[in-house]
Each structure stands twice: as structure tokens, then as C-alpha cells.
C-alpha positions in Angstrom: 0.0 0.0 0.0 3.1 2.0 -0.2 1.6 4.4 -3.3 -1.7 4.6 -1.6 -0.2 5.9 1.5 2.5 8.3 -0.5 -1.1 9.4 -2.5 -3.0 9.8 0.7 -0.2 12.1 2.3 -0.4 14.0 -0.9 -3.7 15.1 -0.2 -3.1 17.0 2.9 -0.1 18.8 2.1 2.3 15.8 3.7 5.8 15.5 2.7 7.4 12.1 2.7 9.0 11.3 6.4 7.3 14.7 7.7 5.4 12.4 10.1 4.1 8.8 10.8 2.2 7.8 7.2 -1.5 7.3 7.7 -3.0 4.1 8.4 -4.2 2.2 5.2 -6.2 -1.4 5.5 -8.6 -3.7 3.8 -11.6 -5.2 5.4 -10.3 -8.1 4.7 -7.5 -7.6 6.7 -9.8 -6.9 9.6 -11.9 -9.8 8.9 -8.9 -12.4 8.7 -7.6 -10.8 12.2 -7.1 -13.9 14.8 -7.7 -11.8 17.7 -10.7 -9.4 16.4 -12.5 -12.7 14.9 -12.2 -14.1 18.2 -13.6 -11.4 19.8 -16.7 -10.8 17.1 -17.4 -14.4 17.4 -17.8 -13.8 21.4 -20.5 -11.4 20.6 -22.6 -13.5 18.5 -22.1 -17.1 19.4 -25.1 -16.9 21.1 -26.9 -16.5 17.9 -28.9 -18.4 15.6 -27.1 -17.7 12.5 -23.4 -17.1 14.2 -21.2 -17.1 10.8 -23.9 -14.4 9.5 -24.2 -12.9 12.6 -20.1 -12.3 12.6 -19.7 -10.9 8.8 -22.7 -8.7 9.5 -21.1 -7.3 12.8 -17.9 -6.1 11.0 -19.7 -4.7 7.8 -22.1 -3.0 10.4 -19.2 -1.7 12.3 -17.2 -0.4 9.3 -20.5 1.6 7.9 -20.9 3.0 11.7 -17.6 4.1 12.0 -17.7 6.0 8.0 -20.7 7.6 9.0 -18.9 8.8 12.0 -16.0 9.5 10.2 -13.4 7.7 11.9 -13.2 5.5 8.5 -13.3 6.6 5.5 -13.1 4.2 2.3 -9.9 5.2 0.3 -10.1 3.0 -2.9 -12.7 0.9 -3.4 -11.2 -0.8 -6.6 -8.7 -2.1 -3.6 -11.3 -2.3 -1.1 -9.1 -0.1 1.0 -9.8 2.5 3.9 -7.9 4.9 5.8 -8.7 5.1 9.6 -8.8 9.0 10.0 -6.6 9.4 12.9 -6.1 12.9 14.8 -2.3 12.4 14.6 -1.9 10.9 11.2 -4.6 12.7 9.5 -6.7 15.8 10.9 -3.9 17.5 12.5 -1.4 17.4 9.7 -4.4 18.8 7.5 -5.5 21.5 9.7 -2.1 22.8 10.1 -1.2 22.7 6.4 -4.7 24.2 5.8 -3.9 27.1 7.9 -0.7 27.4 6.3 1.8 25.8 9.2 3.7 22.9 9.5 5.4 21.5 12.5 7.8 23.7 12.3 6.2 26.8 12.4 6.7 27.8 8.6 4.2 29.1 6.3 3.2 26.6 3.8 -0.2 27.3 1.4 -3.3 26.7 1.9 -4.6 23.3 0.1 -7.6 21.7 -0.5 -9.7 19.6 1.3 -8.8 15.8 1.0 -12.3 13.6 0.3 -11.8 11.5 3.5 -12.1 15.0 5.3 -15.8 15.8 4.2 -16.7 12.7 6.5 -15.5 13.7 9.8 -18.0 15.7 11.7 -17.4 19.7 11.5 -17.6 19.7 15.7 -15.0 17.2 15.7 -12.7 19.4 13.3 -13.6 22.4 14.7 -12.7 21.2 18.5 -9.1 19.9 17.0 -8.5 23.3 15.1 -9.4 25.2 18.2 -7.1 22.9 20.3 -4.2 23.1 18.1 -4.5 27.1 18.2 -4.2 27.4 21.8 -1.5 25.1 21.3 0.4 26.8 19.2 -0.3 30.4 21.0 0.7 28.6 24.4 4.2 27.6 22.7 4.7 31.3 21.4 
């Protein structure tokens, strides 16, 4: 996923070894998982219809967690989604939207990535707000 991730980064402004990349997976991945199969399978063993039951339990919780924009799906030719992190993702943007990096210098303003028009605009607007006071503390 190594061009996905250098594609993602591209779409908030990231430079290559600026910061950790994002975190890029499959469903699959998450599905094949020995420990979070294990634990799914605890939730609906109980059921009638358990192997159902499971795959229905991770689709529902991937849909949940898009519509609360804490996933959002990246490529779907690859079946692919990024988890929209604050550290990976939403603060990088923000700063680079305000025109900041991490190190203080102006960069211009850029566009906002797809996976961004997902996350909830309280949620953006409580990291933005956080990340000013942060930065006016450190001045």
C-alpha cells in the first residue's frame, strides 16, 4: 500500500518522512484478524445464525464508523480504507490548511482531502481550536 499511502499524504499537504504515514487497510485484513475474529465471534455465538451474525457485525461496524467519520473508504477498486486518525490525519491537514507545519513555517493553503468531508465539522472544529491554543501557548 506503499503508493496509496504516499497518494494519501499528498492530499493534505504531507511530505514524505514529515510524520508517521496514515494508516491504510482492507476489510479483509480486519476480517482475517485472529484476535478481532475471536472477539466478534464472542458477541454472536449466542446467535442463531453465528457465521452471519459475525460478517454482518464487521460490515455494520465499518458503515458506523464512515458515517462517523473515523473510517473513511480510500479506494474501493482495492477495497481499502484509511482510519482518519487525529495524529496521522486531521492534525497534519488542519495545520497545512492554515498554512503551518510543525515547524512553524508558512506553507499554502490546500484543498480539502475527500476522506475529510466525512469527519463531523464539531469534531474538526474542537481539534482546530485545540491546536490554536497550542500553538499560541508555545509562542
Amino acid at each position: 500500500h506503499q503508493a496509496a499511502t504516499e497518494d494519501c499524504m499528498d492530499l493534505y499537504g504531507a511530505e514524505a518522512n514529515s510524520m508517521p504515514p496514515p494508516f491504510l487497510f482492507t476489510f479483509q485484513s480486519i476480517c482475517s484478524d485472529a484476535r478481532l475474529s475471536s472477539i466478534a465471534r464472542s458477541l454472536v455465538s449466542a446467535t442463531n445464525l453465528p457465521d452471519a451474525n459475525l460478517q454482518r457485525l464487521l460490515q455494520k461496524t465499518f458503515a458506523a464508523m464512515t458515517k462517523d467519520g473515523l473510517l473513511s473508504l480510500y479506494d474501493p477498486a482495492e477495497d481499502l480504507y484509511l482510519l482518519v486518525s487525529c495524529g496521522r490525519v486531521l492534525e497534519p491537514f488542519l495545520k497545512r490548511s492554515k498554512g503551518m507545519d510543525d515547524g512553524g513555517f508558512f506553507r499554502p493553503n490546500i484543498p480539502e482531502p475527500f476522506f475529510i468531508r466525512s469527519v463531523p465539522r464539531k469534531r474538526l472544529n474542537e481539534l482546530a481550536s485545540h491546536l490554536t491554543t497550542q500553538q499560541s501557548d508555545s509562542v
